[in-house]
C-alpha positions as MATLAB code, in Angstrom:
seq = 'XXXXXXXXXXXXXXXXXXXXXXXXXXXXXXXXXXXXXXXXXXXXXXXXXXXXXXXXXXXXXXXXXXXXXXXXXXXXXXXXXXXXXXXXXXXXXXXXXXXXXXXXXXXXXXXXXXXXXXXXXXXXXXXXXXXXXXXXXXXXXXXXXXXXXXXXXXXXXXXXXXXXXXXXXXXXXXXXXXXXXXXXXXXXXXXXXXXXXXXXXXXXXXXXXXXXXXXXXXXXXXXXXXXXXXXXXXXXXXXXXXXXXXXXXXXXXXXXXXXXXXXXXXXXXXXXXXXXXXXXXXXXXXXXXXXXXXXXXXXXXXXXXXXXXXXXXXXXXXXXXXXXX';
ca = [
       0.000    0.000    0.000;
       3.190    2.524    0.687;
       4.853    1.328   -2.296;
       1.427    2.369   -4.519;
       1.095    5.741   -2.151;
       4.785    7.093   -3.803;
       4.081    5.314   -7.225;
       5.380    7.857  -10.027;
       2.798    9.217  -11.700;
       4.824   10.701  -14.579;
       7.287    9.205  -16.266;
      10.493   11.043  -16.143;
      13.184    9.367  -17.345;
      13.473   11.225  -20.806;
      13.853   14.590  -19.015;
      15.998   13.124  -16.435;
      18.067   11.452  -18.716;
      18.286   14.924  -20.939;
      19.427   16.940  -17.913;
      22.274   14.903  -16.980;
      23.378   14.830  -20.885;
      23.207   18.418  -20.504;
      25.275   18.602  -17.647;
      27.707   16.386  -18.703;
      28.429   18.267  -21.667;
      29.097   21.524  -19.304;
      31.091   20.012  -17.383;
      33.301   19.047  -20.410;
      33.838   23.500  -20.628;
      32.284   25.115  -17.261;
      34.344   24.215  -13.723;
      31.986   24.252  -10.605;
      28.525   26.483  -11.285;
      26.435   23.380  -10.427;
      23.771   26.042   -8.857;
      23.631   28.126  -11.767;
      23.516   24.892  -14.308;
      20.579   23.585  -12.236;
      19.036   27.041  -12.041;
      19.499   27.376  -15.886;
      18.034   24.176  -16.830;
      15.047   24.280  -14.313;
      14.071   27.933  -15.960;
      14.103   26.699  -19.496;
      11.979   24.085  -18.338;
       9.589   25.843  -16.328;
       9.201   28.177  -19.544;
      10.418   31.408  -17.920;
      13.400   34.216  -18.917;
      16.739   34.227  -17.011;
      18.426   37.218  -15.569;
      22.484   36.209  -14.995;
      24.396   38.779  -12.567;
      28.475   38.650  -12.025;
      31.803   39.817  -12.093;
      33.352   39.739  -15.749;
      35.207   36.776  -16.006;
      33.105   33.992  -14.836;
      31.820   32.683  -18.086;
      27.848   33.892  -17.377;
      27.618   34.476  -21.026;
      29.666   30.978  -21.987;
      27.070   28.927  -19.873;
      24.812   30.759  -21.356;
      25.541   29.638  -25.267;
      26.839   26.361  -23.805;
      22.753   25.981  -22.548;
      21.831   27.011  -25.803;
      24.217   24.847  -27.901;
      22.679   22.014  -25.817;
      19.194   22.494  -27.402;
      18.883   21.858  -31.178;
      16.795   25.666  -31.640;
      17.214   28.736  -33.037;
      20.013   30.957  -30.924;
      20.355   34.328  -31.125;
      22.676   36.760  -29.290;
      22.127   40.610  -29.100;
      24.592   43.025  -27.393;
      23.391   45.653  -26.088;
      24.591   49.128  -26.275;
      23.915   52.510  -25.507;
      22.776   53.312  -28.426;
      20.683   50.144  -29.623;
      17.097   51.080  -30.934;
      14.035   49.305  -30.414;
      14.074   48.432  -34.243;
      17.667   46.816  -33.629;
      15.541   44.321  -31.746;
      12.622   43.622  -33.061;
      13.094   44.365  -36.535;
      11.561   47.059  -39.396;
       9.714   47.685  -42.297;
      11.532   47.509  -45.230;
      10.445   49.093  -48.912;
      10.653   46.461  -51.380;
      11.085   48.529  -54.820;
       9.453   45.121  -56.638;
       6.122   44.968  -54.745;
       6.221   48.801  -54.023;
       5.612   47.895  -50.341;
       6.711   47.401  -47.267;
       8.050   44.575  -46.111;
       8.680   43.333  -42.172;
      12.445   42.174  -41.643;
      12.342   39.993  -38.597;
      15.263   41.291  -35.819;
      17.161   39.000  -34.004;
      14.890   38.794  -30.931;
      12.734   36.337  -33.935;
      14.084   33.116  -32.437;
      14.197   30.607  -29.825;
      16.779   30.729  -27.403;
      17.907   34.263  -26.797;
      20.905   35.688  -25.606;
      20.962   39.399  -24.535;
      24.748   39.957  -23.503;
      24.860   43.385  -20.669;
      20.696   43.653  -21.234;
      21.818   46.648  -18.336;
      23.411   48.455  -20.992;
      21.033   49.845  -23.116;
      18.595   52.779  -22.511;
      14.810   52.639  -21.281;
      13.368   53.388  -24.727;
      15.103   50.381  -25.817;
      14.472   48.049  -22.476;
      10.589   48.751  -23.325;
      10.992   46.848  -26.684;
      11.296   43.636  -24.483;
       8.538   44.292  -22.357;
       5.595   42.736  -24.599;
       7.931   39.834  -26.329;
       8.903   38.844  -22.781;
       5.739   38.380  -21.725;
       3.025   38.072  -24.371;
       5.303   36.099  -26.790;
       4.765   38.242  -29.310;
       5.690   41.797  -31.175;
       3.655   44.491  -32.491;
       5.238   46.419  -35.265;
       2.971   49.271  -37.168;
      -0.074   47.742  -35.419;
       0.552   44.294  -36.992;
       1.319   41.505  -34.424;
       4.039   38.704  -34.975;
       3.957   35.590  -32.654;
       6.942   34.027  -31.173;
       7.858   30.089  -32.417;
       8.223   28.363  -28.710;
      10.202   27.388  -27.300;
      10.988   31.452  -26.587;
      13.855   31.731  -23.528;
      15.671   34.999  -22.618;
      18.673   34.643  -21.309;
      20.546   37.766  -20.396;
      23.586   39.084  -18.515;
      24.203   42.014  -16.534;
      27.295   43.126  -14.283;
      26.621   44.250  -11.087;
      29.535   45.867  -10.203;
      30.387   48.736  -13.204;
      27.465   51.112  -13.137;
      29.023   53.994  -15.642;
      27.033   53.470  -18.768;
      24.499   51.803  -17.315;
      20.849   51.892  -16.970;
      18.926   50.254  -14.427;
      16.392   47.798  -15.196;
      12.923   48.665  -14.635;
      10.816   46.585  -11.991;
       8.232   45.690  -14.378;
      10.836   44.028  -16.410;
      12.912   42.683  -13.639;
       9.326   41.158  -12.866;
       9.231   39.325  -16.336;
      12.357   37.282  -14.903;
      11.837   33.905  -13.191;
      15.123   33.728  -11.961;
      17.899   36.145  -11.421;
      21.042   33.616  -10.689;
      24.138   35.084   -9.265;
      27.087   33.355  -10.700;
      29.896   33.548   -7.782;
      33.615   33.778   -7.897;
      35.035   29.961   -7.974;
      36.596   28.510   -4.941;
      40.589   28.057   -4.601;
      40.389   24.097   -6.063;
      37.682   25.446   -8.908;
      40.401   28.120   -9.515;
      43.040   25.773  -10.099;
      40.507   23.052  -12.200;
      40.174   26.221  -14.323;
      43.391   26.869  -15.290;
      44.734   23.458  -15.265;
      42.085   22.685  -18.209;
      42.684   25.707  -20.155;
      46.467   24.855  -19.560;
      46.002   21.218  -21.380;
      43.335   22.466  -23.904;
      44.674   21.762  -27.079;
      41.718   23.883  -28.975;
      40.288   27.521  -27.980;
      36.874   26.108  -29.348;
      35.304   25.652  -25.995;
      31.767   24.591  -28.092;
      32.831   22.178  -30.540;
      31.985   18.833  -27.917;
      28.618   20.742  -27.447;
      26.206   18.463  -29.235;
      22.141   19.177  -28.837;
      20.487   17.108  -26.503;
      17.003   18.103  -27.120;
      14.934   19.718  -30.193;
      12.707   22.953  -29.388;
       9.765   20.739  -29.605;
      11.185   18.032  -27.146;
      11.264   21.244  -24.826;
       8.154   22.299  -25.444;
       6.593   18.915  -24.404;
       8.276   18.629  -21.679;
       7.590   21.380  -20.586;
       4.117   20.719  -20.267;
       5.046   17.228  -18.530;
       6.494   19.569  -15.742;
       3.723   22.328  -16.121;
       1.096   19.699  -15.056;
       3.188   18.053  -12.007;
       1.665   18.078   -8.604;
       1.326   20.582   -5.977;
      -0.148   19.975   -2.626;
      -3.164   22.744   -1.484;
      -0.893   22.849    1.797;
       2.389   23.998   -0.382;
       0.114   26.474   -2.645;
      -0.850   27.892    0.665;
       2.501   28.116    1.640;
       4.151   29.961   -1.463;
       0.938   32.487   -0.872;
       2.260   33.391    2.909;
       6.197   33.566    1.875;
       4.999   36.086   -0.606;
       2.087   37.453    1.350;
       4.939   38.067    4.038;
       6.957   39.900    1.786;
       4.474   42.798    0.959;
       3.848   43.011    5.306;
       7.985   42.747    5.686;
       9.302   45.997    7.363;
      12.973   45.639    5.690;
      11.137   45.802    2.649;
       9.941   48.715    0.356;
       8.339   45.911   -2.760;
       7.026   42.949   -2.046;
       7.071   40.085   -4.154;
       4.186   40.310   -6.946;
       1.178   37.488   -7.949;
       3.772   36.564  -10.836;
       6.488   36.092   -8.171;
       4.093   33.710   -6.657;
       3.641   31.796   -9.649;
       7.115   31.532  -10.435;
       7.616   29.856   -6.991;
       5.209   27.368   -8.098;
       6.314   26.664  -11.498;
      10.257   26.828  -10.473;
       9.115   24.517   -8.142;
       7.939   21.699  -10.455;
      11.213   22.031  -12.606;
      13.556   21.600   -9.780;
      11.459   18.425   -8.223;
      11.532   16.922  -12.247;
      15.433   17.680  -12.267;
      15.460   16.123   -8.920;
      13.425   12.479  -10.066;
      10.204   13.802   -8.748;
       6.938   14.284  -10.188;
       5.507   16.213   -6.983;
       6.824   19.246   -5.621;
       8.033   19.133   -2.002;
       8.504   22.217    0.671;
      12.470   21.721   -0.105;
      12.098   22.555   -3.435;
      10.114   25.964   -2.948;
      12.485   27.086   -0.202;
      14.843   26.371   -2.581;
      13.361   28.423   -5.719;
      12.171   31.090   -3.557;
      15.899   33.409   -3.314;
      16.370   32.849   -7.032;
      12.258   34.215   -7.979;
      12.157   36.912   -5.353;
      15.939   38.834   -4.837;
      15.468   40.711   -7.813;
      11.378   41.471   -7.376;
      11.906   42.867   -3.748;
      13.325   46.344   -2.980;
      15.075   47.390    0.544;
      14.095   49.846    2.492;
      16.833   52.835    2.563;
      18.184   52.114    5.961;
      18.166   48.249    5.644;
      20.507   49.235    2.238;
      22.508   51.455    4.640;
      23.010   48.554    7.411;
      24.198   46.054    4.355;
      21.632   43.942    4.346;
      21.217   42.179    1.359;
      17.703   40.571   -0.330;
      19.045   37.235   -0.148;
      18.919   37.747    4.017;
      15.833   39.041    4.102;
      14.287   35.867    1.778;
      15.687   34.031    4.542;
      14.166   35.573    7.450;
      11.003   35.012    5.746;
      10.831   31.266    5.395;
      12.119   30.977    8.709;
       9.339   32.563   10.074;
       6.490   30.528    8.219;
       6.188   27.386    9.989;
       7.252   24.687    6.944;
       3.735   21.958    5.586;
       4.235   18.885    6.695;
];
């Protein structure tokens, strides 16, 4: 009777057996990052955009195009500059003198997996541009609407460190992330992994052993495999109060928004699928909830002052909420 009580009720073992491919091919390039890598994954799979802060130098934007390389999709990559237009992004009209018309050229946001290298460094007129793609899937262009081919994943980088020619995001955007995954310095044995590999490499082509794992329409069913997993009432409950918490929190300015609360949820599901599971489990929302909420809350002045940082706060929240059993 116990043994039909945990009986999986979805089968797993494709996606399971796709992450660790996927992971075993970074680990071929990237040194440590496990966090990130899981964090990466689990967002493509819950169907959500990724927001990747650090120092240069700690290959964000080469796990990034590694994650990319690992899905058999369209890739794009867009750097972006002060002085990148909204039309840079999306695309234009062109005249075409043989149909004397118009004509819409696609820009490179028109693709699956899409890379957005310092997304801090561009303006707010052209930060808006992402605003409806982001979270509508689509772009409207001289009142005509173009829909995105899924799987559509935004993957962008941003240095938190070097603010002279930089813009800050706006919160609505920073709302449109599911995750915002620091990426750390490495530790002294990563440090020396690092080198020793890039010591012995006898290529510079860091993607070449990069082979796709999945098709865009392998992630787009599964997807929906992890979409429909199971949540307890008991653990919906319990997102509800971390975030409900977080609007009542007096360190806090912004709270965490409905969208934050469905991001727990659905970063939830992916980590328990990663993880063998096809039901979420209280472990797996404390551990989404830093990732979904750092970059959706806002310190109060003084708490900024004392050093406090979101992360902390995120903590003293779930420690406070007594945990489902």
């Amino acid at each position: 009777m116990e043994d039909e009580l945990f009986e999986q009720r979805t089968d797993l073992g494709k996606l399971n057996t796709a992450v660790e491919q996927i992971k075993a091919s970074l680990a071929k390039v990237i040194i440590g990052q496990h966090e990130s890598i899981d964090l990466l994954i689990a967002g493509i799979l819950a169907d959500g955009h990724m927001l990747i802060e650090g120092v240069p130098g700690v290959a964000k934007t080469l796990t990034a195009k590694l994650i990319a390389k690992s899905i058999d999709a369209k890739y794009s990559r867009i750097q972006f500059t002060p002085d990148l237009m909204p039309s840079d992004i999306l695309g234009t009209p062109v005249f075409n003198p043989k149909t004397t018309d118009f004509e819409f050229r696609p820009g490179p946001i028109f693709g699956n997996i899409i890379l957005i290298d310092e997304i801090n460094r561009a303006p707010a007129k052209t930060q808006s541009a992402l605003f409806e793609v982001m979270e509508e899937r689509q772009v409207t262009v001289d009142a005509k609407t173009y829909k995105m081919e899924e799987p559509f994943t935004v993957l962008a980088t941003q240095n938190p460190v070097e603010h002279e020619g930089t813009y800050r995001l706006p919160e609505a955007q920073l709302d449109r992330f599911i995750f915002k995954i620091e990426v750390k310095y490495p530790s002294l044995d990563e440090e020396i992994a690092i080198i020793t590999q890039q010591h012995h490499q006898k290529t510079a082509d860091q993607l070449k052993d990069i082979v796709p794992v999945l098709s865009g329409s392998e992630v787009v069913a599964l997807r929906r495999q992890v979409l429909g997993l199971h949540v307890e009432e008991k653990l919906l409950i319990y997102v509800a109060r971390i975030i409900h918490e977080s609007r009542n929190n007096k360190s806090l300015f912004l709270g965490g928004s409905p969208r934050a609360s469905l991001a727990i949820i659905n970063a939830a599901k992916a980590l328990a699928a990663i993880r063998g599971r096809d039901f979420v489990t209280p472990d797996d929302i404390v551990y989404a909830a830093a990732p979904v909420l750092r970059h959706r809350i806002m310190l109060t002045p003084d708490k900024e002052m004392e050093g406090v940082t979101p992360d902390d706060v995120i903590a003293q929240i779930i420690q406070k909420i007594e945990i489902p059993r």
